[in-house]
C-alpha positions, 0 to 999 in steps of 0.5 A: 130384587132391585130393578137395573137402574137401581143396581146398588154401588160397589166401591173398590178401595185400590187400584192394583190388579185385583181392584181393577180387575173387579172394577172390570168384571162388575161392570161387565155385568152392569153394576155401578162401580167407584174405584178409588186409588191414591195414585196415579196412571201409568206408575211402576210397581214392584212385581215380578210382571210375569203372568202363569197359569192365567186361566181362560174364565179369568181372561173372559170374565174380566174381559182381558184378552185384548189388554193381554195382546201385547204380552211378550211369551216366556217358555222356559226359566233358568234358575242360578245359584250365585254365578253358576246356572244350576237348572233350566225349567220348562214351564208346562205353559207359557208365562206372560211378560207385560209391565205393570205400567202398561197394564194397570194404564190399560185396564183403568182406561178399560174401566173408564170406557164400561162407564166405571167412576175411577177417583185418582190421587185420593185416600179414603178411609179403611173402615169396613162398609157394606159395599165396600172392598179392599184391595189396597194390596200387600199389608206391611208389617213392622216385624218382616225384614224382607225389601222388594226392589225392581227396576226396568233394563235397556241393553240386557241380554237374558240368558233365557226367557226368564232368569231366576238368581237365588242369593244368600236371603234373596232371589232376583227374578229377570223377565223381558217386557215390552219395548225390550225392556227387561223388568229385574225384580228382587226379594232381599233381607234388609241388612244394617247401613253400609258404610257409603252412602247408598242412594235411590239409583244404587240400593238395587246394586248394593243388595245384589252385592250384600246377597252374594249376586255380585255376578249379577250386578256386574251385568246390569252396570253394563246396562241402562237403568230406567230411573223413573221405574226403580221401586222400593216396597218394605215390610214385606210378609209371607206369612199366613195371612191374620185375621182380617177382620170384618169386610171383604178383601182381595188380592194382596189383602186376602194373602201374599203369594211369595213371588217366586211362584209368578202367580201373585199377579194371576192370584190377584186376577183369579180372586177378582173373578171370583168374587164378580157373582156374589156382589152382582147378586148383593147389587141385584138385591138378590143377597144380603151383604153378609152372604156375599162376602161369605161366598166370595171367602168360601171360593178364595179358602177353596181355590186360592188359599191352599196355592198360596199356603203351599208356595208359604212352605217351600219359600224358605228353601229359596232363601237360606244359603244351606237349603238352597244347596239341598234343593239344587241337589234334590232337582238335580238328582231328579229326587224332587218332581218339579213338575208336579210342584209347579202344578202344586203352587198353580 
């Protein structure tokens, strides 16, 4: 066993909310943590930046019920189909509403003030180490043919809390952050060029018109788009996840919850903290490295893979025009329990 003082180093590859979250647990309970990230804080990121099914554990282990104060509660979603709303959703406990260029600022100065050591604008390499975890977020693929596109609102009324469009191969997601600010989110099959030229501050609109959701982007022209907050992410795979190889990895890295869900960012919270036990006992000497990551993989298959393989299942049923139409009936007819579904993918 290895005295407090001689508590061996964690390094984190990645500072999204999975790295940081796991920067925050550890040093909660005094293990050296270097984070290395290759951007820079406060950045925007393309995510849904609402929270569900955050569990309390997660809240206290990581230490984020002060971080979480200023989340804005979402109840209830409105879920459309090209111009029409087709059902309203009660979510059985309230989401979370708070932009990823808020939190990941105040979770890195968070673990700045445990006394984390936090690099920024710096790559390293990807070699697995005894020591080391990954947490570099999504792994693009050549194959996937999905985009996600996100910009921030001023002057946008929600028709809800939160909006859901679904579109012909693609779905936009409408949440109210901070600041009434409204985060628009979307998932879209890349498509060939279009004959005018398509710059940074216009791709999001023209995508919601190749997808059908002209409606949609006629309400966010009548807007005020934050042009430093557009994000665009390729390569995007909802695919069960390949063999990752050796080493630990967390988050994005250890499979990709499609967004429809809201969970990607409680996903990537929840496999932080359930990975804080084994690495203090490999830093305390009290596990070999092999052991720990063997522990932290046997919890993530437990908890987190089967949410994450059954929200893979039904994401396609959001995505094609024909079988979208199914499922509207399907909820309509009440022949599909949502609730119960919803508790499924949670």
């Amino acid at each position: 066993m290895i005295a407090p003082a001689q508590m061996r180093p964690v390094e984190i590859i990645g500072g999204g909310l999975a790295g940081l979250g796991l920067g925050l647990g550890l040093r909660r309970v005094g293990v050296p943590v270097v984070l290395i990230e290759a951007g820079t804080y406060p950045r925007h990121r393309v995510c849904g930046e609402f929270i569900t099914s955050l569990d309390q554990a997660t809240v206290d282990t990581l230490g984020l019920k002060s971080l979480l104060t200023d989340a804005r509660e979402a109840k209830s979603v409105t879920w459309f189909r090209g111009h029409d709303s087709q059902w309203v959703q009660r979510l059985p406990e309230p989401a979370l509403c708070l932009s990823r260029h808020r939190l990941d600022e105040k979770m890195a100065r968070q673990f700045l003030i445990l006394g984390g050591e936090l690099q920024t604008g710096k790559r390293t390499d990807l070699v697995a180490a005894e020591g080391r975890v990954q947490a570099t977020g999504r792994r693009p693929s050549l194959q996937s043919d999905w985009l996600g596109l996100k910009a921030h609102f001023q002057h946008l009324e929600l028709l809800d809390d939160l909006e859901l469009h679904l579109g012909d191969h693609a779905y936009v997601g409408l949440t109210k952050v901070e600041n009434d600010r409204v985060n628009v989110c979307g998932l879209f099959r890349r498509r060939g060029p279009t004959k005018a030229k398509t710059s940074r501050q216009t791709v999001l609109f023209d995508q919601l018109q190749r997808s059908g959701l002209a409606g949609l982007a006629d309400r966010l022209i009548d807007a005020q788009i934050d042009l430093d907050s557009i994000c665009t992410v390729a390569g995007l795979n909802y695919s069960p996840a390949a063999d990752r190889g050796h080493g630990l990895h967390l988050g994005d890295q250890f499979g990709l919850i499609p967004p429809f869900t809201g969970n990607g960012m409680t996903v990537a919270l929840q496999s932080a903290q359930f990975a804080i036990a084994p690495l203090h006992r490999w830093s305390r000497g009290l596990l070999d490295w092999t052991t720990a990551v063997e522990s932290v993989y046997h919890v993530l298959q437990r908890k987190l893979a089967p949410r994450i393989h059954r929200a893979q299942r039904l994401h396609p049923w959001l995505l094609c025009p024909n079988r979208q139409r199914w499922l509207v009936r399907a909820v309509r007819s009440r022949l599909l329990p949502v609730r119960a579904l919803y508790h499924l993918l949670h």
